[in-house]
VMD Tcl script that builds the backbone (N, CA, C; Angstrom):
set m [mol new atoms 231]
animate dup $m
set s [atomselect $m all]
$s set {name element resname resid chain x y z} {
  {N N UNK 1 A 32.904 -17.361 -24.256}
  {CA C UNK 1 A 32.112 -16.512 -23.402}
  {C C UNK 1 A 32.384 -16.883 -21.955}
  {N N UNK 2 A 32.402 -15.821 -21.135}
  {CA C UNK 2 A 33.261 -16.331 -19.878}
  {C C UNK 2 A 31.190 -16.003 -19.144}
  {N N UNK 3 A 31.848 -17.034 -18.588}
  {CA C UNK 3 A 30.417 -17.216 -17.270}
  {C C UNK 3 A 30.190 -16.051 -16.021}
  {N N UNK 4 A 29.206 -15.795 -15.634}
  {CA C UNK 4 A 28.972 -14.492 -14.304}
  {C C UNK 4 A 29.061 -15.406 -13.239}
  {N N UNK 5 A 29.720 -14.658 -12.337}
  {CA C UNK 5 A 29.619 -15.036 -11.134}
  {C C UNK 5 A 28.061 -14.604 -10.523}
  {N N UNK 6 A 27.669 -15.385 -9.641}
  {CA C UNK 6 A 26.605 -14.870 -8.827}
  {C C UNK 6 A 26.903 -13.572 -7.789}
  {N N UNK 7 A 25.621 -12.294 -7.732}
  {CA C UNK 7 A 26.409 -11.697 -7.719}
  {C C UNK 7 A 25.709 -11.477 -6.256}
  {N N UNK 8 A 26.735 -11.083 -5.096}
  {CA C UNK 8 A 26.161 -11.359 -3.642}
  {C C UNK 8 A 25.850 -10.131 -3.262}
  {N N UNK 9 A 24.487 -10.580 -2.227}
  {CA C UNK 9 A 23.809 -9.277 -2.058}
  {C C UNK 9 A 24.592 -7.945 -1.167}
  {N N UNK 10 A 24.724 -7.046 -1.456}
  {CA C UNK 10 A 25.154 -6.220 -0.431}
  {C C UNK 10 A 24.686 -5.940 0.552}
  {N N UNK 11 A 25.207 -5.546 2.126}
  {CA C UNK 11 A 24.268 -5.402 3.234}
  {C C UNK 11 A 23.887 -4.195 3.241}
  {N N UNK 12 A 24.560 -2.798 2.717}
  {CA C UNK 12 A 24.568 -1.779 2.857}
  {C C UNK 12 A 22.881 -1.715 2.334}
  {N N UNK 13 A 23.170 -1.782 0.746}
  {CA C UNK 13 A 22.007 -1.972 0.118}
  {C C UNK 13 A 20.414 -2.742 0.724}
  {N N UNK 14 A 20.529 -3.520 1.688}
  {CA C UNK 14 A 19.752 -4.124 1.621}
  {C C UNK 14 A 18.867 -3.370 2.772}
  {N N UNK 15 A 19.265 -2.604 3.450}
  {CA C UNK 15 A 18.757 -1.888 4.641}
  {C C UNK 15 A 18.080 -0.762 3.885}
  {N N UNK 16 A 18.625 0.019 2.864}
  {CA C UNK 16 A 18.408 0.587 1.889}
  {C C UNK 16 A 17.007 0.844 1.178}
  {N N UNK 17 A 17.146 -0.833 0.742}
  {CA C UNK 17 A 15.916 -1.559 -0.320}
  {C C UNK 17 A 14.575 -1.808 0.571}
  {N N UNK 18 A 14.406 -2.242 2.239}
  {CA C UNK 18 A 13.608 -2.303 2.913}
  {C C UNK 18 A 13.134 -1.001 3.380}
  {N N UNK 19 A 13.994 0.039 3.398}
  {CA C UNK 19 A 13.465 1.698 3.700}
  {C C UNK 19 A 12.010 2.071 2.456}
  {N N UNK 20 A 13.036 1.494 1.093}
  {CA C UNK 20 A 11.941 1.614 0.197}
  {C C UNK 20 A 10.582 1.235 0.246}
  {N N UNK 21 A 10.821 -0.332 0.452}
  {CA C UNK 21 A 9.901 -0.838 0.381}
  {C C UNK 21 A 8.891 -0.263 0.922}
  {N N UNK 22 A 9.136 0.084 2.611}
  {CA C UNK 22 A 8.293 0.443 3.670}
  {C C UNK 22 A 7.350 1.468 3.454}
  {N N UNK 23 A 8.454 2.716 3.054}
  {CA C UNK 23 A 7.792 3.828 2.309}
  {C C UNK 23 A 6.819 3.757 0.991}
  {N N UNK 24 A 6.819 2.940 0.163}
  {CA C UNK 24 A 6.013 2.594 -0.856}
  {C C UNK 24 A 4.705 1.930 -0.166}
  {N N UNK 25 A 5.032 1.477 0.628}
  {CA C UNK 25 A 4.111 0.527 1.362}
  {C C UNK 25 A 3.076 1.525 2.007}
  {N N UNK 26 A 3.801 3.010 2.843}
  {CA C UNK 26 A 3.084 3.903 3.241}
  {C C UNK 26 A 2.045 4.850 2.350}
  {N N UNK 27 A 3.093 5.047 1.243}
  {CA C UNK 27 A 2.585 5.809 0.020}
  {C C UNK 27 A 0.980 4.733 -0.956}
  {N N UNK 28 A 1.274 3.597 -0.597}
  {CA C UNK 28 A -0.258 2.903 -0.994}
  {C C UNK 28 A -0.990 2.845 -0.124}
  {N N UNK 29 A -0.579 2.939 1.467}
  {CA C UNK 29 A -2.019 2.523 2.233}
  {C C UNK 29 A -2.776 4.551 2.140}
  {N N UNK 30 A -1.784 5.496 1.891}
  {CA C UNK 30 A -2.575 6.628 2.047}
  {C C UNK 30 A -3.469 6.854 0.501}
  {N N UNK 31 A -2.964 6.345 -0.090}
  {CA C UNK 31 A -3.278 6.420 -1.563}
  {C C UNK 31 A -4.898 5.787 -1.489}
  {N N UNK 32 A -4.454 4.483 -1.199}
  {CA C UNK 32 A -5.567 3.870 -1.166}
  {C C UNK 32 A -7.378 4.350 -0.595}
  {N N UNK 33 A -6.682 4.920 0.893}
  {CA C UNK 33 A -8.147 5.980 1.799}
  {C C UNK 33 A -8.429 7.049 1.417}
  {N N UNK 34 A -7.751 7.890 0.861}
  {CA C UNK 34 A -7.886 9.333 -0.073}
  {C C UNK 34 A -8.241 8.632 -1.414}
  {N N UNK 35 A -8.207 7.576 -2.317}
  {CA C UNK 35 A -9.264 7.187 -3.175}
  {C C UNK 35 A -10.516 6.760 -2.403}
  {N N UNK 36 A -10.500 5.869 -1.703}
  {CA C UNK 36 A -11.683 5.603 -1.128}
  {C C UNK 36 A -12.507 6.414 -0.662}
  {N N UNK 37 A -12.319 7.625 0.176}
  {CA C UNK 37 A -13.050 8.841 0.829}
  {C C UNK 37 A -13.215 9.951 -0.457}
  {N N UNK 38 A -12.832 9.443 -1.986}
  {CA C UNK 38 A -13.064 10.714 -3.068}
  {C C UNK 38 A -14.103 9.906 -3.630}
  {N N UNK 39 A -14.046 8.456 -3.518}
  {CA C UNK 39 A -15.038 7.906 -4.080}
  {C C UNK 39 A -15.867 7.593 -3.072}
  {N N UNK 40 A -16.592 8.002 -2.067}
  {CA C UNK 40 A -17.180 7.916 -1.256}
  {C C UNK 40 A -17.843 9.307 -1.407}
  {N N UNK 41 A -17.327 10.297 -1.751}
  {CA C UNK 41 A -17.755 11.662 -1.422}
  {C C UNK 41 A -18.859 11.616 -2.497}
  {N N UNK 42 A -18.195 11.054 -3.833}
  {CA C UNK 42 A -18.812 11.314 -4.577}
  {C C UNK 42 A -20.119 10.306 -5.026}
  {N N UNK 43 A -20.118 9.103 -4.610}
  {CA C UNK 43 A -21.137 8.799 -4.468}
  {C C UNK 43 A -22.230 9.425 -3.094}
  {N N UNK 44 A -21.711 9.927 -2.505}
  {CA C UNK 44 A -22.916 10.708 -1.286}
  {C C UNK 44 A -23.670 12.082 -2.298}
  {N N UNK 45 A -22.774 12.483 -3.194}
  {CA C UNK 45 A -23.476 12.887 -4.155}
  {C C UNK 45 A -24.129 12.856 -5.215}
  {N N UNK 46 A -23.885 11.231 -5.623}
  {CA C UNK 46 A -24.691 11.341 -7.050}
  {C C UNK 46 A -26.290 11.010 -6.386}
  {N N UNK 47 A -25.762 9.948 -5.162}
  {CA C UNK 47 A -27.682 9.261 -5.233}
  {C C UNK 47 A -28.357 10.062 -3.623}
  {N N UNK 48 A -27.807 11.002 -3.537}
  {CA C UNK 48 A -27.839 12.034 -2.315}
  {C C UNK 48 A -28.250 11.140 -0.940}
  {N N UNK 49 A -27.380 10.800 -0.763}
  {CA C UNK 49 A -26.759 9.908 0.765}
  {C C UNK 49 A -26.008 10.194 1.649}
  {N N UNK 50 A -26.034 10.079 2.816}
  {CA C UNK 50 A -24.702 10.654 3.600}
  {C C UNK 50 A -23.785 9.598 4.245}
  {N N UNK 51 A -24.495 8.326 3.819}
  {CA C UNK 51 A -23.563 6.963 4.589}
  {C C UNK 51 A -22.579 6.422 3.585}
  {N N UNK 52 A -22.343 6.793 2.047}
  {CA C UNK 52 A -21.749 6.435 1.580}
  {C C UNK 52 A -20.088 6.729 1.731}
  {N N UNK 53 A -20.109 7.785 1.588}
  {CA C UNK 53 A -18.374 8.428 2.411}
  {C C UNK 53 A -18.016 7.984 3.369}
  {N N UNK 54 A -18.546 7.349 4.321}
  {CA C UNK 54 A -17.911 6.705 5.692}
  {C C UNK 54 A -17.542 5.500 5.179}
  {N N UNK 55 A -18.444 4.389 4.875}
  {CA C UNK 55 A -18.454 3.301 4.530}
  {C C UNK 55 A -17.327 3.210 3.616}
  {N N UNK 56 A -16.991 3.630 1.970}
  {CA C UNK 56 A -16.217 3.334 1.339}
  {C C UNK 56 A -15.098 3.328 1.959}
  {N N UNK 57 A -15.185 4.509 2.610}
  {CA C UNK 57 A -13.695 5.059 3.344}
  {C C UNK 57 A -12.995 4.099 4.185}
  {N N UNK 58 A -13.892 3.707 4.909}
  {CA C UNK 58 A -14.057 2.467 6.245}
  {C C UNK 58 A -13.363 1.239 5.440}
  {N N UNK 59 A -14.202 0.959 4.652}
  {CA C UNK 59 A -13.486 -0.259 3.711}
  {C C UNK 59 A -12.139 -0.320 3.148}
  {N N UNK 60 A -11.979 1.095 2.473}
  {CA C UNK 60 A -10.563 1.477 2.157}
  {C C UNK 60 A -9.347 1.471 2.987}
  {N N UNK 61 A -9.711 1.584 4.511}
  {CA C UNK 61 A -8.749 1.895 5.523}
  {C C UNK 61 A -8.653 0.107 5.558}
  {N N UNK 62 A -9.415 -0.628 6.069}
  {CA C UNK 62 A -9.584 -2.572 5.492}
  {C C UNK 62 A -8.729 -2.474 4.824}
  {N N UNK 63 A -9.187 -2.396 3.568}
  {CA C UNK 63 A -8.432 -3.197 2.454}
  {C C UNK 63 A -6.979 -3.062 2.443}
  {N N UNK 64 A -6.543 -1.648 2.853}
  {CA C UNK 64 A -5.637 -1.170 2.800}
  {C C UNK 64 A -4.241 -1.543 4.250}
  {N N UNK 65 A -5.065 -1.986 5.243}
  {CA C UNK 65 A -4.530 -2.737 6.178}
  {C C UNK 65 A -3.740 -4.096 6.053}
  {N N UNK 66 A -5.094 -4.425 5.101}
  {CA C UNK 66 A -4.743 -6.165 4.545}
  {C C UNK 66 A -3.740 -5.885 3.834}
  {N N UNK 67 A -3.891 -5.417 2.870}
  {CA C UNK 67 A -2.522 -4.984 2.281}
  {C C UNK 67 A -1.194 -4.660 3.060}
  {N N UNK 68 A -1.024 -3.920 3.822}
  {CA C UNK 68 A 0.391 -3.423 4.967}
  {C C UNK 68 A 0.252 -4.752 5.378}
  {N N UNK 69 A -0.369 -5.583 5.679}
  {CA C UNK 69 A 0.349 -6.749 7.130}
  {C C UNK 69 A 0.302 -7.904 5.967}
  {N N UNK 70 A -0.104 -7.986 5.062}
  {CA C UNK 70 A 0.410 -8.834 3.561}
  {C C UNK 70 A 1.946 -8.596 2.909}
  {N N UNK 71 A 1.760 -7.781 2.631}
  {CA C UNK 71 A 3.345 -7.065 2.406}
  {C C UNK 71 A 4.321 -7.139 3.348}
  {N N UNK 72 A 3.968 -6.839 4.564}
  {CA C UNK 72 A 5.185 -6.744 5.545}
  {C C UNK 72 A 5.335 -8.525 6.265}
  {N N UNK 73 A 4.523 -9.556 5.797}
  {CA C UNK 73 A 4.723 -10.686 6.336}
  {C C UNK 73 A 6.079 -10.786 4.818}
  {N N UNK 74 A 5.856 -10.417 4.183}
  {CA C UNK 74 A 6.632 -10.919 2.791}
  {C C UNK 74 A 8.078 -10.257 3.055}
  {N N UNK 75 A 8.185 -9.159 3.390}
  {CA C UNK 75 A 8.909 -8.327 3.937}
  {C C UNK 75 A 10.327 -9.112 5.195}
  {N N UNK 76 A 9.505 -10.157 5.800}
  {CA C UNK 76 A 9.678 -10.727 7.065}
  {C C UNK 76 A 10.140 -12.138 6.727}
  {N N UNK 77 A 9.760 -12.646 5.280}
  {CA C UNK 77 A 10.434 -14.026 4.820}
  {C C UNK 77 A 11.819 -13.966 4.412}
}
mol reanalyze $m
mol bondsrecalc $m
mol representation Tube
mol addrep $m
């Protein structure tokens, strides 16, 4: 059995693979506030409130921050 060489990264590719990333990265932080503001809506409707939709939402745009500058430090190693 003949042995693999290690196989070296391409540069082309790698400019490539960070486009992805970035974009995936975009596609969860919107994901994330459009869940948060559907689940916000809908609790302003079950227990008839109007502060709940801001708040979740508010949090969602958070969480979802932490996330982008988590990822993109990883991004940056």
């Amino acid at each position: 059995m003949s042995q693999q060489k290690p196989r070296k990264e391409n540069k082309d590719n790698s400019g490539l693979r960070t486009a992805a990333k970035l974009s995936g990265i975009g596609l969860q932080m919107g994901l994330t506030i459009y869940l948060g503001n559907l689940l916000g809506s809908w609790l302003d409707q079950k227990f008839a409130k109007d502060f709940w939709e801001i708040s979740v939402t508010l949090f969602a745009i958070a969480v979802s921050l932490y996330s982008v500058i988590k990822q993109a430090n990883e991004l940056n190693k």
